[in-house]
C-alpha positions, -999 to +999 in steps of 0.1 A: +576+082+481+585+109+495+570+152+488+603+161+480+617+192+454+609+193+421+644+213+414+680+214+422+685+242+446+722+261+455+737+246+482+715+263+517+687+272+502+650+265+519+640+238+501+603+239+516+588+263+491+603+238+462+578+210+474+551+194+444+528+200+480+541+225+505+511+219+528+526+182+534+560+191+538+584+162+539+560+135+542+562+102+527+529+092+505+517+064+486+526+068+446+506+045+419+537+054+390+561+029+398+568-003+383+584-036+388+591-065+367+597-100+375+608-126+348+621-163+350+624-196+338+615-226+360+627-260+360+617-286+384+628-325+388+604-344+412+608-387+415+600-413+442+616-449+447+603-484+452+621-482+480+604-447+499+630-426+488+622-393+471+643-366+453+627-329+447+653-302+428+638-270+412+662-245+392+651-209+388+667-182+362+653-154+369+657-113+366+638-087+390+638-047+380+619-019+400+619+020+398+608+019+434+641+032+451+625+028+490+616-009+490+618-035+465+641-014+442+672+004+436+676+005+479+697+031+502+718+053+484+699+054+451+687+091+438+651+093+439+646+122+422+611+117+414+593+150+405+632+161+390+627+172+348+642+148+330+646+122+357+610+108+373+607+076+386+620+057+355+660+069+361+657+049+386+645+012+373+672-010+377+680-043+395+660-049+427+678-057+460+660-089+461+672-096+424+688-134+421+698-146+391+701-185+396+682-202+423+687-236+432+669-258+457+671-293+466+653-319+490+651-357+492+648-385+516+671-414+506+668-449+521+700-468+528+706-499+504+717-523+530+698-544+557+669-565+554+644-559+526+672-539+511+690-546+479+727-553+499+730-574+529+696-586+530+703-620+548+719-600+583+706-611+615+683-591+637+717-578+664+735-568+625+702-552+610+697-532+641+731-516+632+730-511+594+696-515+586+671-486+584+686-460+583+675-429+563+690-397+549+676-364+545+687-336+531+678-294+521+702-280+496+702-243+489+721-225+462+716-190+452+734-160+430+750-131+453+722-101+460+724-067+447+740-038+464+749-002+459+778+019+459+769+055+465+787+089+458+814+098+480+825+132+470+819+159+468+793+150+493+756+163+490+751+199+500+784+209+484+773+204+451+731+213+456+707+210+482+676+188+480+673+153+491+685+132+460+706+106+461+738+099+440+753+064+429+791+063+419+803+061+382+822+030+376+853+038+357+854+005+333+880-014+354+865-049+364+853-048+399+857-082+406+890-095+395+915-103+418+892-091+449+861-114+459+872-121+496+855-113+531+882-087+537+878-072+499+851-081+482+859-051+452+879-032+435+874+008+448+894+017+417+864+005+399+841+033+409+852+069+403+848+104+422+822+127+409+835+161+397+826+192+415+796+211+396+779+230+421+742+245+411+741+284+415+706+293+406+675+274+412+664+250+383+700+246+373+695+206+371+728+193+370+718+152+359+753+142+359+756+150+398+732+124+403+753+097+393+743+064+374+712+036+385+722+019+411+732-016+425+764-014+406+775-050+423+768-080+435+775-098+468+785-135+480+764-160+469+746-186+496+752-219+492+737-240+524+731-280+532+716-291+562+710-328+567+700-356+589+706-388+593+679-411+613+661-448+621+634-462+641+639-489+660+608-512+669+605-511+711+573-535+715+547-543+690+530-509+693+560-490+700+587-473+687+619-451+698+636-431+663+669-417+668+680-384+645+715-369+640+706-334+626+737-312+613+720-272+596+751-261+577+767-295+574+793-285+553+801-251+576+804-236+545+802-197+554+777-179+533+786-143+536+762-108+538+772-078+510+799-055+523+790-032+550+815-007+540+808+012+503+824+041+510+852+037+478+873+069+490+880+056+522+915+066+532+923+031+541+914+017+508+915-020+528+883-008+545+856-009+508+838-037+506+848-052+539+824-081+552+814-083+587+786-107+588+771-139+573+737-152+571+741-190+579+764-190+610+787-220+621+775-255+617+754-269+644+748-305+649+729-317+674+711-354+685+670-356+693+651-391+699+615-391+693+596-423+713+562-434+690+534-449+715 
């Protein structure tokens, strides 16, 4: 955390004789205070076949909270007002950018039923085996809840209102972010969030709490929801040897799993530009072909 003032100040004044330690000025130090809390439930499905196929699927419901604003916690844009009366650390314990609600992971090999040894076709010739025999399937499957993010103060901006380094997260007014909105160009409703009234301090210690906002990480982003696969056989080349041929697709599906909205700013003038989405954590599908040889 960082030394920072232990009072809202008028807009210009020197904050520096403010500090909890003067002699360290702005520097960031290690604090012992904060807290976080993990909790979940954990379900997991594990079961192999006669046949060498195995399936593997886990479900995780789980909730993650912090005061630490910097790291783990509330993130950029939360207030931080640690060494503020009536705030400390614990105005700040809320939802942790990592937070996910439902997790969901699943893996498996599966063995195709036809060819010989197999329970369909069994009878083929060697040429017809080569073909449909063998072959073997593969598969990741990730699913997981949309991360955390947080929606700042717009106006009036910091410095207009106080000086001191705190944070401010945006009000939300009651109307449902979500509804009618949840796409890459809009992922929210700005009308949700609403602008902070102007009450400046004008003597030291005049804590205004109210201008710092609410806890953060208001919303919630895209989800990720991921399957790469494979799809392979071995062939027998000579007695000791073998050649195994893989078709590998990551992001099979080309499903795009999308990043939170780079743009919080709720006041923008051009209200199409909140909540806009320029990136995505999976990319485009990618297949591709390999071929191992076994000697």
């Amino acid at each position: 955390q960082h030394n920072q003032v232990y009072q809202m100040l008028p807009p210009g004044s020197v904050t520096s004789k403010y500090l909890p330690y003067p002699t360290l000025g702005t520097a960031a130090f290690q604090m012992t205070n904060l807290i976080s809390a993990y909790h979940s439930l954990q379900a997991l499905y594990e079961r192999r076949f006669a046949d060498g196929s195995s399936l593997s699927a886990s479900y995780t419901f789980s909730r993650c909270l912090s005061d630490d604003y910097s790291k783990g916690g509330l993130g950029q844009g939360a207030r931080g007002a640690v060494w503020l009366p009536g705030m400390s650390p614990r105005a700040d314990y809320g939802l942790c950018t990592a937070d996910m609600t439902h997790i969901i992971k699943a893996n498996g090999e599966l063995a195709s039923p036809f060819g010989r040894g197999s329970a369909y076709l069994s009878h083929i010739n060697a040429a017809e085996d080569a073909v449909i025999g063998g072959w073997r399937f593969n598969f990741i499957l990730t699913n997981y809840s949309g991360l955390p993010f947080n929606v700042g103060c717009q106006n009036p901006s910091q410095g207009a209102n106080y000086a001191g380094p705190f944070g401010c997260n945006a009000p939300m007014s009651g109307v449902d972010p979500y509804k009618g909105y949840k796409t890459r160009l809009q992922w929210a409703n700005p009308a949700a969030f609403v602008r902070m009234p102007y009450n400046p301090v004008t003597v030291a210690g005049q804590n205004i709490l109210s201008d710092l906002g609410i806890r953060g990480n208001q919303l919630r982003g895209p989800g990720l929801f991921a399957l790469d696969a494979s799809l392979h056989k071995q062939f027998d080349t000579s007695e000791h040897t073998q050649f195994e041929f893989r078709l590998e697709a990551l992001n099979a599906l080309n499903h795009v799993a999308y990043n939170n909205p780079a743009n919080t700013n709720f006041l923008q003038t051009n209200p199409g530009q909140f909540g806009v989405i320029t990136g995505d954590r999976t990319g485009a599908r990618v297949v591709q072909l390999a071929g191992k040889f076994f000697f």
